[in-house]
N, C-alpha and C positions, 0 to 999 in steps of 0.2 A: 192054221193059226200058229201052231208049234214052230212050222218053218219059219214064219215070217219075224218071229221075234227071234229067232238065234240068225235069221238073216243081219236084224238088227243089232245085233248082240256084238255080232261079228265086225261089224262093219263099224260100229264105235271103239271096239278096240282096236282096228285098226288105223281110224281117224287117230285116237288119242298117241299111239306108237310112232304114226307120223310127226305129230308135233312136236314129241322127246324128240326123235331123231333133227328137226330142224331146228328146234333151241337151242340143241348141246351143241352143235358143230358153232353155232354163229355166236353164241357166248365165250367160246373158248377163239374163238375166230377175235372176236372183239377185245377180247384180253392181251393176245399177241400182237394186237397192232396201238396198245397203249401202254405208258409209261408214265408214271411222276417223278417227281423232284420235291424232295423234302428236306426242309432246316428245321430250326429252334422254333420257328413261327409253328409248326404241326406239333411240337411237344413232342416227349419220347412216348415210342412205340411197347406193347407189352407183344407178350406171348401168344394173346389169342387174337391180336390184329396182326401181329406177324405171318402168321397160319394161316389166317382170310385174305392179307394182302396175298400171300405167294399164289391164289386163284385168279386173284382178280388184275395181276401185270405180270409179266417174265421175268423185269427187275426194277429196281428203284436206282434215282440218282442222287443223291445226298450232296449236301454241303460240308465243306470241310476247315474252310476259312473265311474274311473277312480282309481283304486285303493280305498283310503276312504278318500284323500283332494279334491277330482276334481270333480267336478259335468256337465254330460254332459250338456252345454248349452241351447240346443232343449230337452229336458226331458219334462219339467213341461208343455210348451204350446202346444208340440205337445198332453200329455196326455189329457191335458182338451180338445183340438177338439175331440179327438179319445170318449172320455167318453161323449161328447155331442153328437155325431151322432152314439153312442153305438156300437164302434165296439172295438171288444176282445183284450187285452194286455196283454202280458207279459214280464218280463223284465230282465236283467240280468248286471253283475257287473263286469265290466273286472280287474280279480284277481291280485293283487301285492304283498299278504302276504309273511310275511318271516320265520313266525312263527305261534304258535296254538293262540294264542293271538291278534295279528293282521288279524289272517282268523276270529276269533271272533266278532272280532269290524267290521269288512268291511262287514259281513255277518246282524248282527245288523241293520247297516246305512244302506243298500241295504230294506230292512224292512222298518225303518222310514221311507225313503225316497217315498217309493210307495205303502202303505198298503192296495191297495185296487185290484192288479195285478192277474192277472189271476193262473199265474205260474211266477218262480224262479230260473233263470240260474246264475250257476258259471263260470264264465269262465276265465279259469286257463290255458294259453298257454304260458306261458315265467317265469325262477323262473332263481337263483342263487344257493337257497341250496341245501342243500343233498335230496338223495332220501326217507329216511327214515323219514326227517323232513319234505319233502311235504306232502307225504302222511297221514301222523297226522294233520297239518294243514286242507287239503282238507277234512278232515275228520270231525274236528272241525264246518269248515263251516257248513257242512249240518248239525251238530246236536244241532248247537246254533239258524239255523234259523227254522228250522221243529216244534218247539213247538209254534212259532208263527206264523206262516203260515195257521193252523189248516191241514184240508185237501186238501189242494192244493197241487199242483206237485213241489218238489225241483231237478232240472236237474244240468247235468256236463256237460260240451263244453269241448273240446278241438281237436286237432286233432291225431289219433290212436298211431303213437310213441310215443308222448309227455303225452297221457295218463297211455301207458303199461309201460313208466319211472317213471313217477312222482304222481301217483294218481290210478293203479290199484287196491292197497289195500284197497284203499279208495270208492270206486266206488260202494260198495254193501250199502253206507251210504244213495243211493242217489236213484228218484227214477225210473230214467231212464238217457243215455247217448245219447248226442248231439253230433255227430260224423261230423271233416270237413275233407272232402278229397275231390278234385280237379281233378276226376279222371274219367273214364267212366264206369269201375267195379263199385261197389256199393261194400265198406267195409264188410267181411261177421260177426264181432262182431257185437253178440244185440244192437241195438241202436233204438231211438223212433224217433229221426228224422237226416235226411242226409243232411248237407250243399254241395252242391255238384257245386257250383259254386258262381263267386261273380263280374257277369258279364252278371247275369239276367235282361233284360228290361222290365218294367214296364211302361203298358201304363198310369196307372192312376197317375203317378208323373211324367213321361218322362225322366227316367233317368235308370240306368244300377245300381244292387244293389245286395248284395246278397241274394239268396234265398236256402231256405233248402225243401226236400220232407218230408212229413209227412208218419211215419213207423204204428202209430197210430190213430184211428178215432177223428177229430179234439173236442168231447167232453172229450177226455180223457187227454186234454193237457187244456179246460177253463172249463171242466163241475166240477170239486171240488170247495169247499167255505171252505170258515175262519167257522172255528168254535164259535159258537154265544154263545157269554154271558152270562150266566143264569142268570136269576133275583136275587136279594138276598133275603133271609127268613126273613121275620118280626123277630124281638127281640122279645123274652119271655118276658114276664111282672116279673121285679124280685118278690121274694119269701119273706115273712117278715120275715124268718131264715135270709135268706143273708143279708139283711137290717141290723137285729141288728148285725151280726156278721162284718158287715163294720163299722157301729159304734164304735164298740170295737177295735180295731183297729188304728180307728183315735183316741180312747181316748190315745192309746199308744203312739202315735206318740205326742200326745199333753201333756205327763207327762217325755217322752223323751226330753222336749226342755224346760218344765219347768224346769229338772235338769241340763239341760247344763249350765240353765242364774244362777242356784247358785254356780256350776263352776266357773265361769266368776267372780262373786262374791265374794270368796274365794279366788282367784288368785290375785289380786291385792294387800289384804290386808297382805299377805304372803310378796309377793315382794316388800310393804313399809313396812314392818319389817326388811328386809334383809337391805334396803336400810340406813334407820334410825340408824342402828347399824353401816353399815359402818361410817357418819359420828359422832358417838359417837366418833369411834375409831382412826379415823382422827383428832378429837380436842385434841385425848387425846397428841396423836403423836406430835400436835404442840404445845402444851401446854410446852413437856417436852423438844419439840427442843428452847422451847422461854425459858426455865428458865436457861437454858443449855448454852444459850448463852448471858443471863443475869450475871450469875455466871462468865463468862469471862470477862464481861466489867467490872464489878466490881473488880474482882480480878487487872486489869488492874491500874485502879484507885486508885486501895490499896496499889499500889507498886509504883506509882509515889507521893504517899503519904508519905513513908518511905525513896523515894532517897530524896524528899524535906527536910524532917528531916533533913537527917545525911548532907546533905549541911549546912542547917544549923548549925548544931552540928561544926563542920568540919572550919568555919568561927570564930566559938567563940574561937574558940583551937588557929587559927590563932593569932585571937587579944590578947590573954591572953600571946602568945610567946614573940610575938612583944612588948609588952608592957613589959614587966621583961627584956627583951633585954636594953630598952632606960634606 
């Protein structure tokens, strides 16, 4: 009887050891091969869902922007939890460009904004223009942010028709596609990871969100780094050729400026010459208009000088008539 119960005995703790051992492997199994993506919509994160999420995915991919005025709200505080209890980010910029220009600048600020992110998703699911101008845009994107990034992953989101429209041509820019379909098939185009619902629950936030399957081993989506800086090279000690030959040089520049100020010099005395002659030529001018009109007044004078006369004259004849009359 003895036996048979420590046979038993035995034999349930070894059932129950087995099931530890095939839980843990396929829960930690299942955690590596998923991922979410969280904005403003999940609200900011605390400390003790930051702790339960780092169990429950290898990394989160956050929102960063809203075309290039809108800054998600939950961005910045969620990042500083996630970076103080080091769990993996990356992040992505929900596209509005219209043009190669504005995919430019929105791919830029997407940069600024979080230069220290794991990886770099575009996501480009709603346009206006043509098919030929998205696809140059999307195109733009990746290759104004890849030299910033160093070696880190630059990804495309969207979902499968909206990609084969608007950004196939574009999609070899990039270095893997973020595929969403809502479906039970699994999409059969290459893609690195599958959004394949947005209706996942999450016990470490208690709340229903989307989540994508990872197509790749989760180092190959944070294990790249930004390429580091090199140091700069000490300066060469100048040479005492180049010394004197900068010398020579500045003596030019300082016999260039001494002839400008006798320019300067010359100039002046030029244009009170000019000046000086016009009013020569102006006295002369008034000179001849003042004798000019000297000569009339006078003339004037002369001729009321001569009516006076002959009046006179003119009176004496009177009285000389008058008088030989009586």
């Amino acid at each position: 009887m003895k036996k048979k119960s420590m046979l038993m005995l035995l034999l349930t703790l070894i059932g129950i050891c087995f099931v530890m051992i095939m839980n843990k492997p396929a829960d930690t199994q299942a955690a590596a091969k998923r991922a979410y993506d969280l904005s403003e919509w999940q609200g900011r994160l605390s400390a003790r869902k930051v702790k339960q999420l780092k169990k429950e995915v290898p990394f989160v991919i956050l929102r960063v922007q809203y075309g290039s005025s809108y800054n998600d709200r939950t961005f910045s505080y969620n990042r500083n939890l996630l970076n103080k209890y080091q769990v993996p980010y990356g992040v992505y910029s929900f596209s509005l460009y219209r043009n190669s220009a504005s995919a430019a600048n929105e791919a830029r600020l997407l940069y600024q904004r979080a230069p220290e992110a794991k990886f770099y998703v575009n996501d480009f699911e709603t346009t206006s223009i043509s098919s030929k101008r998205a696809n140059a845009a999307t195109r733009k994107w990746a290759r104004t942010i890849k030299p910033m990034v160093g070696g880190r992953k630059v990804l495309f989101y969207s979902y499968q028709s909206f990609m084969q429209t608007y950004a196939s041509r574009a999609l070899n820019a990039y270095d893997g596609y973020w595929v969403a379909a809502y479906t039970r098939a699994e999409p059969t185009m290459p893609h690195v990871m599958w959004q394949y619902t947005d209706r996942h629950y999450s016990k470490a936030l208690r709340k229903r969100l989307d989540a994508s399957k990872l197509r790749q081993d989760q180092q190959w989506f944070i294990g790249g780094t930004a390429a580091q800086p090199q140091p700069a090279k000490p300066a060469p000690a100048p040479a005492p050729a180049k010394v004197v030959h900068h010398k020579k040089k500045h003596a030019k520049k300082v016999v260039k400026k001494v002839h400008h100020k006798k320019r300067v010099k010359k100039h002046p005395k030029k244009h009170v010459k000019k000046r000086h002659v016009k009013k020569i030529r102006h006295k002369k001018r008034h000179v001849k208009k003042h004798k000019k009109r000297h000569v009339k007044k006078h003339a004037k004078k002369h001729t009321k000088k001569r009516r006076h006369v002959k009046k006179a004259h003119h009176k004496k004849n009177h009285h000389k008539k008058r008088h030989v009359r009586k």
